[in-house]
N, C-alpha and C positions, 0 to 999 in steps of 0.2 A: 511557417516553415523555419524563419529564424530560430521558434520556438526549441524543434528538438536541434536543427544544426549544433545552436550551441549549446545544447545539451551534449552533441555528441562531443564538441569539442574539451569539455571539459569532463567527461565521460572516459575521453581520449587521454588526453593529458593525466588525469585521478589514478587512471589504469599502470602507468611504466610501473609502480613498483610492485606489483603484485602477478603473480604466474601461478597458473595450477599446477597441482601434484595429484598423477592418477594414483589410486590405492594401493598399485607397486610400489606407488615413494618415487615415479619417478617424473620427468617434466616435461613427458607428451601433449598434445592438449587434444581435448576431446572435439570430435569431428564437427559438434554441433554449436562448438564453441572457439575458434582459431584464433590463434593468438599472431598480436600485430611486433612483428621485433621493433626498436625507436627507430629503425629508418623507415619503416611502414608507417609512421605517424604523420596525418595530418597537422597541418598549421592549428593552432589552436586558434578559435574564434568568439571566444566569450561567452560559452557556459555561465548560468545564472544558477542559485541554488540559496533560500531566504537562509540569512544569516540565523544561526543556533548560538544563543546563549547558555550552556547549559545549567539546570537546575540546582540551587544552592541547598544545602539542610536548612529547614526551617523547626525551630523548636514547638513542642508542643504547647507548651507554657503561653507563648505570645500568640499560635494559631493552629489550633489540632484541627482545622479543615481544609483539603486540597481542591479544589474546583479543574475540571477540562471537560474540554468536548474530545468526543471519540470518534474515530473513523476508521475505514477499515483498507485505506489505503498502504499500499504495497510495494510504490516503484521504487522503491531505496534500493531494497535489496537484490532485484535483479539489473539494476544498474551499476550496483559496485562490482556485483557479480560480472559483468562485462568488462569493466575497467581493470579485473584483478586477471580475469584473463587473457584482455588482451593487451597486458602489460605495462598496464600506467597508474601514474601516481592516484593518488588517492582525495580530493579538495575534502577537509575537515567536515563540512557542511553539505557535502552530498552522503554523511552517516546521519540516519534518520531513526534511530534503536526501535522505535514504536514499529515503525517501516518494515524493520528487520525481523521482528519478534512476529508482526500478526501475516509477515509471507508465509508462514507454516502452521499446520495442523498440528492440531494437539489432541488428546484424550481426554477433553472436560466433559462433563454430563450432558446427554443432550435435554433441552429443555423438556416439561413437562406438558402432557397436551394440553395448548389450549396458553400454551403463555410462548411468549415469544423470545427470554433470554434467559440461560440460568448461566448463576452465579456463583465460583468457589472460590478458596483460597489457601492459600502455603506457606507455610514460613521456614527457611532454613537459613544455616550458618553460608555467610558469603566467600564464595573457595575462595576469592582473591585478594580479603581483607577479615582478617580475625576478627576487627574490631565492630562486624555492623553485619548484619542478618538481610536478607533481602525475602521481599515478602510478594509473593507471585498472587495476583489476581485474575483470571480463568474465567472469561464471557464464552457461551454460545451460544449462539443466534438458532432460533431453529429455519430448520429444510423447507423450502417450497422447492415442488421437482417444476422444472424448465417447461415441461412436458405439458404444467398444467395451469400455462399461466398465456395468457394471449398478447402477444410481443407486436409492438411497430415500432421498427428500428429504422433508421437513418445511419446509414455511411456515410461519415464526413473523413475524404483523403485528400491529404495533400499531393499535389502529383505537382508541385514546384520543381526546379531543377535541382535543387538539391536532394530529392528523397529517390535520384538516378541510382546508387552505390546498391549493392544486393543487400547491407541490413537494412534498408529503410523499405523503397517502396515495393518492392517480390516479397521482403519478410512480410507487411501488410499484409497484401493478395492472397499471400497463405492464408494468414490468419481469419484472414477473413470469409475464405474457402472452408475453412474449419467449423468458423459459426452457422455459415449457412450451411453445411449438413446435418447440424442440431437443430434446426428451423423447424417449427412446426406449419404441418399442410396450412393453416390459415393465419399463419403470420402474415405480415405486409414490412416488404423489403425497401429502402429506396437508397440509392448510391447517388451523393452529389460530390463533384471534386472540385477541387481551385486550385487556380495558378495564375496568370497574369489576371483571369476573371474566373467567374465559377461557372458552373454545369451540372443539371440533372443527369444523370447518365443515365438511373432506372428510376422511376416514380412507383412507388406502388405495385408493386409483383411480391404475389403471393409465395410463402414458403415452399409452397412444394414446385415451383418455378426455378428446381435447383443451376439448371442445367444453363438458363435463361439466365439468372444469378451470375453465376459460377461464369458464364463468358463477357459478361460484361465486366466483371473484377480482372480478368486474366486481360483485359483488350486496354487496360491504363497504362499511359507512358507518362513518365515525367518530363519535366520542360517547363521554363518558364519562371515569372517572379511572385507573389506570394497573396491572393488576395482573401487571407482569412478571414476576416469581418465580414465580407461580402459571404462568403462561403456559407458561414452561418445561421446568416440572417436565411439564406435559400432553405438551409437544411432544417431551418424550427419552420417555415412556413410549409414543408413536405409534409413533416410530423404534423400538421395540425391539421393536414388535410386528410391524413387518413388516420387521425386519431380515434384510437380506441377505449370506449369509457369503460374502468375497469382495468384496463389492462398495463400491459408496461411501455410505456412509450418514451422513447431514449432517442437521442443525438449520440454517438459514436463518433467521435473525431480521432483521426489516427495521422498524428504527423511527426516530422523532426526539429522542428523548434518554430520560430516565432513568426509574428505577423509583420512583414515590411513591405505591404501595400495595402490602402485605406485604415481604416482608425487601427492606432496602434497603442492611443489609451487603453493598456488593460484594465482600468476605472473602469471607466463605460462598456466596454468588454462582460465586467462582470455585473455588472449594474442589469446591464441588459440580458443575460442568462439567467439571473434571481429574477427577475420580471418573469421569463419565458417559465422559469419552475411552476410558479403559481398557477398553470394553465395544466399544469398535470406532467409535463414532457421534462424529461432529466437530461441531466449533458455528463458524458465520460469521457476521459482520456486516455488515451494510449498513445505514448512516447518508443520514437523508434532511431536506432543511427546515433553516430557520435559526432561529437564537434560542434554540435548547436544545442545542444538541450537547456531548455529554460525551466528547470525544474517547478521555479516557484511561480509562474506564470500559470502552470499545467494545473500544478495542485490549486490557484486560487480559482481559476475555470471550471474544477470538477465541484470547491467545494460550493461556489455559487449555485452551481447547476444537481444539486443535490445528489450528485454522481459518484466514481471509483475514479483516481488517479495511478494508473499501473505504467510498467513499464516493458515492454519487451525486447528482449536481447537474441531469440533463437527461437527455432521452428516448437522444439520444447518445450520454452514458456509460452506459445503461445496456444499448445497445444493445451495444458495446464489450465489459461484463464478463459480460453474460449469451448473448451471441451470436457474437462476434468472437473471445473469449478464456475461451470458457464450461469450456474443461479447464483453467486455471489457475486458474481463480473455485471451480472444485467436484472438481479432481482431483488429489489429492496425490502427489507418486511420492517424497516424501522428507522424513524428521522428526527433529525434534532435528540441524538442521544448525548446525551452530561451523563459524568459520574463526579458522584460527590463521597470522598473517604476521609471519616471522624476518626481520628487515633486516640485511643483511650491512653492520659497523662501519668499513670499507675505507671504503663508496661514501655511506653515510649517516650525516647526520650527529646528525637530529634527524627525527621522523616525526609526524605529525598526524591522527588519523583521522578523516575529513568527517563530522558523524551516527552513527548508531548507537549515542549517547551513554546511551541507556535499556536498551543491550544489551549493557553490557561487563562480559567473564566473565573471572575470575581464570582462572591457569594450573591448576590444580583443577579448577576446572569446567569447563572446556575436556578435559582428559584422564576424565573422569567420565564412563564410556556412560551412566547414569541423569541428569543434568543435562538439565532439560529446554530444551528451542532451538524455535528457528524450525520454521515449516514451508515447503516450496517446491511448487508447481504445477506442473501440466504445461503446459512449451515456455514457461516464462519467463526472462525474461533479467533477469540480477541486477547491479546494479553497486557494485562498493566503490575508495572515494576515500580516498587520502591525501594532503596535501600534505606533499612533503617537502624537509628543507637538504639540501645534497649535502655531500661531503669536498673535497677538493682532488682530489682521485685520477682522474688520466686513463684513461678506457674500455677497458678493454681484451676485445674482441671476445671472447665466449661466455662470462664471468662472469656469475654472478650477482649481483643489488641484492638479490632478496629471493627470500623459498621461501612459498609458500602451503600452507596445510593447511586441504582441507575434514574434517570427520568428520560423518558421516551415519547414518541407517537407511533404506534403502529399504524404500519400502511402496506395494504399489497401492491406497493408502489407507485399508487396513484393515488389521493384522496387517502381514501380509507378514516380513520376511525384519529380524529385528531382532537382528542381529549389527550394529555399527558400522562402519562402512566409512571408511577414511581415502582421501582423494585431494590426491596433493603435485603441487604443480606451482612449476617457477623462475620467476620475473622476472629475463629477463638485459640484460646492459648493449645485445646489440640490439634490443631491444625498444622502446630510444629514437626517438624521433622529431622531427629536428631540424625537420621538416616538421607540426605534427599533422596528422591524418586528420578528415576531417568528422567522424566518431564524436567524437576527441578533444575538435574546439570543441565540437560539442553537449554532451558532457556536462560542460565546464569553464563553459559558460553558463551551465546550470540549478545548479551551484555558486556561480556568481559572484551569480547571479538572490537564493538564496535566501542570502547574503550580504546582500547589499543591504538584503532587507527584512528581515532580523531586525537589522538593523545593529550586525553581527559586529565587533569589535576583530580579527580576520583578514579584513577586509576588501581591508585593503590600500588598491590604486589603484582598484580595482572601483566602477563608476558606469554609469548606465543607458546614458549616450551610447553612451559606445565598445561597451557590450555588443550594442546594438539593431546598430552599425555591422559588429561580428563577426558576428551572428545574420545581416545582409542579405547575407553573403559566402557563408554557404551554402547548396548547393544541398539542401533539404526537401523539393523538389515529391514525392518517393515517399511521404510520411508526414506524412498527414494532421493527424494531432495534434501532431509535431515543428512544421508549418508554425502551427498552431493556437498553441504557446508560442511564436514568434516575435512571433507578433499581442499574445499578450498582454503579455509585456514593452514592445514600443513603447505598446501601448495604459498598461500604469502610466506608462511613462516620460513621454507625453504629460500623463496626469492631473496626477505631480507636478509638473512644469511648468510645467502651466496655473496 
């Protein structure tokens, strides 16, 4: 509970400088999104969010290879998204660019049958710095439909006294109402909650027990102090009893921030969720409510439990990750994924890697099939950012700049096929684009965006004007929430302004 509390509070706090601008240009806020004025603000309570060093150039001379693990975690961006609209500052370290980049869809290839990610890439001039090119790397994960995969999910909610306030614990109930009408008739459902102790609510009720479901989610109250370790331990012993081999079997925790009653070591915490992985059952999060979020708590519980760390701010998003994109939210087809990128010393002269900066893995643990990594979903689209200096050296047509290395384990989320699978892919010299592509501006925005507000020393020339005037050049009408962060950029750029 503490967990997301102070999450919200610094969620709260992050938000005063930032307010939406609907597409009139003006400073209504959207209904599903309300804005808090500073006298609506709660006390701040100590939000948590791992400190971000960010990434220096590194020459290719002394080391043309980059090592990280990949993940396809998401809650940055609809947690600033909260802050901006309900008008609070901004904390540096709650911009997560990786975050930022893989909340949205893109148009990459979808893989080829029968393999599990493809891989391309882009290079163009960087709008907010003459002097350095940025080079778009482009994963997609292939599709498993929801439909056709056999689900034993566990609800872990916190129904502490804090998760009282309508974002936290009704926004849940929604969402959770949500997933269980994407349920398949032989899913196997179970709801356990904590607060001063824990509780089975439902044990094992079958998918099409919507009705059954659906009234015990609506019949939770909050109350009470926080006994999430206990909660846990209940909610992997559910999952194991009606585990399904083969299938997806997940822990779902949905809270507002941390644990302050029994072990509060998140060491052991996650010690003991990498244990519980091994048995096949995953652990996710979902962070809700401001003023308690413990961002980095969240994320190191999901990445133990070989899970998705998201975040929800509105019936919207939640409709998004539990309906819209419910097999990336709850269907794994790939674990412990690295990417390893060789820049050829010809064409590069210096390399930058955007984010990722809590994920970078020496040349050891990158060649290490036991090195634990990322996980990825199904049918997501991933994106990795470098900015880079060039050489002197004129293009010459079908060379390479750079070679990509995924290493993987494919798994239909349980077991599965755990040999390591390598997938190289070139970046060549045509792959430039003296022209970028709307893909390119979009995702060199949400770069420049989150720039801005962590007020990077690579910021460059990066400023809201010219970004908002880049953002109104292209055409978004197909994607909804790509048109959504156009709003919201003018709408801060407005705020600081005013």
């Amino acid at each position: 509970m503490k967990l997301f509390n102070k999450l919200a509070s610094v969620l709260l706090v992050g938000a005063l400088a930032f307010i939406f601008v609907a597409c009139s240009g003006g400073n209504t806020a959207s209904p599903e999104y309300p804005i808090l004025t500073p006298t609506q603000q709660p006390e701040s309570s100590g939000e948590n969010y791992t400190e971000i060093v960010e990434n220096e150039f590194v020459s290719t001379i002394t080391n043309p290879n980059s090592y990280f693990s990949i993940d396809a975690n998401t809650a940055s961006y609809p947690n600033l998204r909260s802050l901006i609209n309900n008008g609070h500052s901004i904390p540096k370290d709650a911009v997560r660019v990786e975050e930022m980049l893989n909340y949205f869809n893109y148009d990459y290839p979808t893989p080829e049958d029968g393999e599990v990610f493809s891989v391309t890439g882009s290079l163009f001039d960087t709008p907010y710095n003459s002097q350095t090119k940025l080079l778009t790397i482009g994963i997609s994960a292939q599709k498993i439909e929801f439909s056709n995969i056999k689900n034993n999910i566990v609800f872990l909610i916190d129904v502490s006294g804090s998760m009282y306030s309508a974002d936290k614990l009704p926004l849940v109930q929604e969402a959770f109402r949500m997933l269980a009408e994407n349920l398949n008739p032989e899913d196997r459902v179970s709801i356990v909650t904590y607060a001063g102790d824990d509780r089975v609510a439902l044990s094992g009720a079958y998918g099409h027990e919507k009705q059954k479901i659906t009234a015990v989610i609506e019949d939770l109250v909050a109350g009470g102090s926080t006994a999430g370790s206990a909660g846990i331990t209940t909610a992997y012993e559910i999952a194991q009893q009606y585990f399904i081999e083969g299938g997806n079997n997940r822990v779902v925790l949905a809270t507002d921030g941390d644990f302050n009653v029994g072990l509060k070591n998140v060491d052991e915490l996650e010690s003991f969720i990498a244990q519980k992985r091994q048995t096949g059952v995953y652990f996710s999060v979902f962070g809700v409510g401001r003023g308690n979020v413990q961002s980095d708590k969240m994320e190191a519980l999901a990445l133990a439990g070989n899970g998705v760390c998201s975040y929800i701010d509105s019936q919207k998003e939640a409709r998004r990750a539990l309906v819209e994109q419910i097999g990336g939210s709850m269907v794994t087809v790939a674990k412990d994924v690295k990417a390893g990128i060789t820049f050829d010393k010809q064409y590069v002269e210096s390399y930058r890697l955007i984010g990722y900066e809590n994920k970078l893995l020496t040349q050891e643990e990158f060649e290490d099939s036991t090195t634990d990594a990322g996980e990825i979903g199904s049918g997501h689209t991933l994106t990795v950012m470098y900015e880079i200096k060039m050489t002197n050296k004129e293009f010459v047509s079908g060379e390479e700049i750079a070679q990509v290395t995924l290493k993987y384990k494919p798994t239909v989320n349980v077991g599965g096929n755990e040999i390591e699978v390598d997938l190289v892919a070139g970046i060549k010299t045509d792959d430039y684009h003296a022209e970028p592509t709307t893909n390119d501006m979009f995702v060199a925005s949400v770069v420049e965006f989150a720039l801005i507000l962590r007020d990077s020393k690579h910021k460059a020339n990066a400023n809201l004007n010219d970004l908002v005037t880049r953002l109104d050049c292209l055409d978004l009408s197909d994607d909804e929430y790509k048109e959504e962060f156009r709003e919201i950029v003018r709408k801060y750029r407005n705020t600081v302004e005013g």
